[in-house]
C-alpha positions as CSV (number, residue, x, y, z in Angstrom):
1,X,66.5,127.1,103.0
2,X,68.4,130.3,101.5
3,X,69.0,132.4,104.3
4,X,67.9,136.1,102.8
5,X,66.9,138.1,105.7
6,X,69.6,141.6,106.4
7,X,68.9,141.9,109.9
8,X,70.5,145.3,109.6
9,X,68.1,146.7,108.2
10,X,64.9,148.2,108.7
11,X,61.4,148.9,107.9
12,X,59.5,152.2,108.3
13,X,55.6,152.8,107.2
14,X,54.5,156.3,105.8
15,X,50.7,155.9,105.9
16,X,47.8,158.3,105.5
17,X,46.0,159.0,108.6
18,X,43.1,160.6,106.9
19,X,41.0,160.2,103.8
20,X,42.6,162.6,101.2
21,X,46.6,162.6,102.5
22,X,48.7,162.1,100.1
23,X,51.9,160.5,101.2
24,X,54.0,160.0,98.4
25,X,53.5,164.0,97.9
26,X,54.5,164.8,101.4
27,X,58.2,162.5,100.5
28,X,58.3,164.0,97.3
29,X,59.1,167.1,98.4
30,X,61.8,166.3,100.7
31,X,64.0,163.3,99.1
32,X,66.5,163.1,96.3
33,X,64.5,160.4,93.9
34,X,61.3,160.6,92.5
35,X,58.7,158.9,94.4
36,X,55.6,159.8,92.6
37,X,56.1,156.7,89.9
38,X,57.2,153.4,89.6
39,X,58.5,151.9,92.8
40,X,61.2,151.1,94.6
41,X,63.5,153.7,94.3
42,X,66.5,154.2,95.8
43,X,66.4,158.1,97.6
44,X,68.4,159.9,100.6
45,X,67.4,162.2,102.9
46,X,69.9,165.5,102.5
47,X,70.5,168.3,104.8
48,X,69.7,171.8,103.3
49,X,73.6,171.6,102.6
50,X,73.2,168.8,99.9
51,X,75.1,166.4,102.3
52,X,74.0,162.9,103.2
53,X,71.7,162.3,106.2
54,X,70.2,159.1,105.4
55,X,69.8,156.6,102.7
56,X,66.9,154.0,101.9
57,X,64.7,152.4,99.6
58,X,61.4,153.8,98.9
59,X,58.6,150.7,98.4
60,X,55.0,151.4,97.5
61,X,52.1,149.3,99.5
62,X,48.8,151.3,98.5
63,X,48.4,154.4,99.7
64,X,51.3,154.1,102.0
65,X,55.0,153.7,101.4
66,X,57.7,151.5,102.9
67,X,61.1,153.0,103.6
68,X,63.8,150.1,103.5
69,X,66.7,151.9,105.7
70,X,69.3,150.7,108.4
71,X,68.4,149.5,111.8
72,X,70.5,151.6,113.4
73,X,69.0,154.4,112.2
74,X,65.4,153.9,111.6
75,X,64.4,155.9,114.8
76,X,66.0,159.1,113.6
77,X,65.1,159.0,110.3
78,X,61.3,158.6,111.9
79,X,62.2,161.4,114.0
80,X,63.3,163.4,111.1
81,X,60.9,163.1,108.9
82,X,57.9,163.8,111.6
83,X,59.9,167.3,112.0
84,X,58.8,168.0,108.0
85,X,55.0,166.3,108.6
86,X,53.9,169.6,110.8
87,X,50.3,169.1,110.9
88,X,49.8,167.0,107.9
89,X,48.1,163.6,108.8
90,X,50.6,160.9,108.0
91,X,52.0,158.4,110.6
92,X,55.7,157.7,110.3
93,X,56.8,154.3,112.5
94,X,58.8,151.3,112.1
95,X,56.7,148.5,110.7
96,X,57.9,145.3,112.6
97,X,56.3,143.1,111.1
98,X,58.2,143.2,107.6
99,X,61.7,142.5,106.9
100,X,64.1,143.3,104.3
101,X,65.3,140.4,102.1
102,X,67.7,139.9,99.2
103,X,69.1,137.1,97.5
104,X,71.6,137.2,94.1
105,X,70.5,136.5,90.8
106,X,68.6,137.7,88.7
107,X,64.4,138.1,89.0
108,X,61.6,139.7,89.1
109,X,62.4,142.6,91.8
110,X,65.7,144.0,90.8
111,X,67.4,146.3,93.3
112,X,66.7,150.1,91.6
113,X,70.5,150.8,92.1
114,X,72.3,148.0,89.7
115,X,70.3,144.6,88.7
116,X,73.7,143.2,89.3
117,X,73.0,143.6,93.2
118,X,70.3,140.7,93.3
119,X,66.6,140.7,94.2
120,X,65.4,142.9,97.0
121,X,61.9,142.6,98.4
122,X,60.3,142.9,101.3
123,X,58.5,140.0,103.6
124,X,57.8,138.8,106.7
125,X,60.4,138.7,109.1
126,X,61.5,135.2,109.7
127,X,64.4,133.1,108.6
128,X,68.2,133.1,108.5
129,X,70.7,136.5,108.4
130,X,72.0,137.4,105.1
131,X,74.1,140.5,105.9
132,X,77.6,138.7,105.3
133,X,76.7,137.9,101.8
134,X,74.8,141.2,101.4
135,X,78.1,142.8,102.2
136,X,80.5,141.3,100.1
137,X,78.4,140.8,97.0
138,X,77.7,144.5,97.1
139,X,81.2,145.6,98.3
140,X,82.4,143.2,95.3
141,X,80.3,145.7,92.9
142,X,81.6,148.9,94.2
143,X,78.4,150.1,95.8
144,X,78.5,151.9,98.8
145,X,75.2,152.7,101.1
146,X,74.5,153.3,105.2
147,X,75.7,155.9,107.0
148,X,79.4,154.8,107.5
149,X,80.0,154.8,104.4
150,X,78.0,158.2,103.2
151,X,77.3,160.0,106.1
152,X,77.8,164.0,105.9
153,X,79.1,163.5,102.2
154,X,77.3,165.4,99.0
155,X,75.3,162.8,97.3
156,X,76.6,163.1,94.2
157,X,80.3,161.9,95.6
158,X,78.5,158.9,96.9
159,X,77.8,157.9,92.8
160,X,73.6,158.3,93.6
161,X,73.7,159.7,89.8
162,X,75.3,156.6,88.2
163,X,73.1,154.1,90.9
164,X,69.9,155.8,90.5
165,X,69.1,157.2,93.6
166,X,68.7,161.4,91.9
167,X,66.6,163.0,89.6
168,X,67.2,166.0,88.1
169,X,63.8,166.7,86.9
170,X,61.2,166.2,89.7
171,X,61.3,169.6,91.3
172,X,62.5,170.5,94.9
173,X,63.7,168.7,97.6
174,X,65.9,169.3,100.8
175,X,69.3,170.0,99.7
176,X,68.5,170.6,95.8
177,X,70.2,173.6,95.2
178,X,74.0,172.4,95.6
179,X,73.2,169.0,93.8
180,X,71.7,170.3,90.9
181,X,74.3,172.7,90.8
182,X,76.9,170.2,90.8
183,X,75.3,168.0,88.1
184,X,75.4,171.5,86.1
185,X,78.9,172.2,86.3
186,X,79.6,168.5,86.1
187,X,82.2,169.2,89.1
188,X,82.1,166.2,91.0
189,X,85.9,166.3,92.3
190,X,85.6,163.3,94.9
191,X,84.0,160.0,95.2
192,X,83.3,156.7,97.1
193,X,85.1,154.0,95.9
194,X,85.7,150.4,97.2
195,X,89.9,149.7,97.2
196,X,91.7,147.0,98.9
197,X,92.5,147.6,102.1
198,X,96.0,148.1,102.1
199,X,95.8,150.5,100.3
200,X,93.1,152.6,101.3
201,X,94.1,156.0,102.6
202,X,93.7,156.0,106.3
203,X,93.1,159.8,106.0
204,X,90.4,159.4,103.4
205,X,88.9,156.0,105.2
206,X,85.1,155.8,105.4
207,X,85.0,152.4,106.3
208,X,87.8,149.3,106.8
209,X,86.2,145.7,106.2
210,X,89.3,143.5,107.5
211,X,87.3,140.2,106.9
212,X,87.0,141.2,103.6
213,X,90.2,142.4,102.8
214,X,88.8,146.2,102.0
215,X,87.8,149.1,102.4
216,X,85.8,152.3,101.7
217,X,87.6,155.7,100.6
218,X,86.6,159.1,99.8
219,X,88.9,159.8,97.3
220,X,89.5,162.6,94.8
221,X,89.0,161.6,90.8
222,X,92.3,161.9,90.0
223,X,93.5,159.7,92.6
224,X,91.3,156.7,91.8
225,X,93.3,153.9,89.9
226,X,91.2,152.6,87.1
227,X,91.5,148.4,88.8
228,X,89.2,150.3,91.3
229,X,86.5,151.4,89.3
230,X,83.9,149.3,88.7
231,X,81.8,148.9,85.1
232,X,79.4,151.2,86.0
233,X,81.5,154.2,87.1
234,X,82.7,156.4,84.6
235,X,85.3,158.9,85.6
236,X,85.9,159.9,82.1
């Protein structure tokens, strides 16, 4: 069997507590993407400075929806997002009993970011780890997600416009004000990019993936060599 479980990551449920809560509402309001239509989505959680605090995928199951985020950080993110409930009636908890999957190849539940990432659902949480494969097919592609690798950075620099996790047209949300305003000016001076690892920039290293031979820097535009780039960035 196809192992396609990423034990590193995470499940947490947003549900209604009582009749008349509107949950997708209550997220709305606070995250980067657009969670009032078609799901999944790929979002982040900002502080009021437009800098990354978390990233996740945003599933739908009814009235509730399923936040597809890093294990390591699940609690806090629960934590933080209970501190923006105040007294509305929604419970916010990991869900153990579902699992994020993914496998490559194309089918019938894309990943929102690039359908060259694979299939990403989510399922009951049983069978062989995935998160090797994960890694390198989506380090392969130039796409860049967890807190490592974005933490504390404006979202923009982390390519959410070109990997569809920001919209520009669903109103506020935590952190708005300097990523719309950067979208306006179309100022993004620095980005994310995936380089080999000799030569990444130890001063501008995010992340080093020795296995793999590379590495995650936070580099500025004019600095980026064009091998580096992948199809869908364009730096022009």
């Amino acid at each position: 069997m196809t192992a396609t479980r990423l034990t590193a990551r995470a499940v947490i449920r947003l549900s209604p507590t009582e009749p008349g809560e509107d949950v997708r509402a209550f997220l709305q309001g606070l995250v980067t993407q657009d969670v009032t239509g078609a799901l999944p989505v790929w979002a982040a959680l900002l502080s009021p400075q437009g800098k990354v605090l978390f990233d996740f995928l945003v599933h739908g199951d009814g009235a509730d929806l399923l936040l597809d985020c890093e294990a390591a950080s699940a609690d806090a993110l629960a934590k933080r997002l209970s501190l923006y409930r105040l007294r509305r009636k929604i419970g916010i908890a990991r869900d153990d009993a579902l699992a994020v999957h993914w496998q490559a190849g194309d089918g019938p539940a894309p990943d929102p970011r690039l359908p060259a990432l694979g299939q990403r659902w989510l399922g009951a949480p049983d069978g062989a780890s995935a998160d090797a494969a994960w890694l390198a097919h989506r380090l392969s592609l130039g796409v860049c997600e967890g807190a490592a690798e974005l933490a504390d950075l404006l979202w923009l620099e982390c390519n959410a416009a070109e990997l569809n996790g920001v919209s520009f047209t669903k109103g506020c949300y935590v952190g708005q004000e300097n990523t719309a305003r950067m979208n306006w000016r179309q100022k993004v001076n620095r980005r994310l990019v995936v380089v080999p690892l000799e030569q990444s920039d130890p001063v501008r290293q995010r992340a080093a993936y020795p296995d793999l031979g590379l590495a995650v820097d936070h580099r500025r535009v004019e600095d980026i060599a064009p091998e580096w780039r992948p199809d869908w960035l364009n730096l022009a």
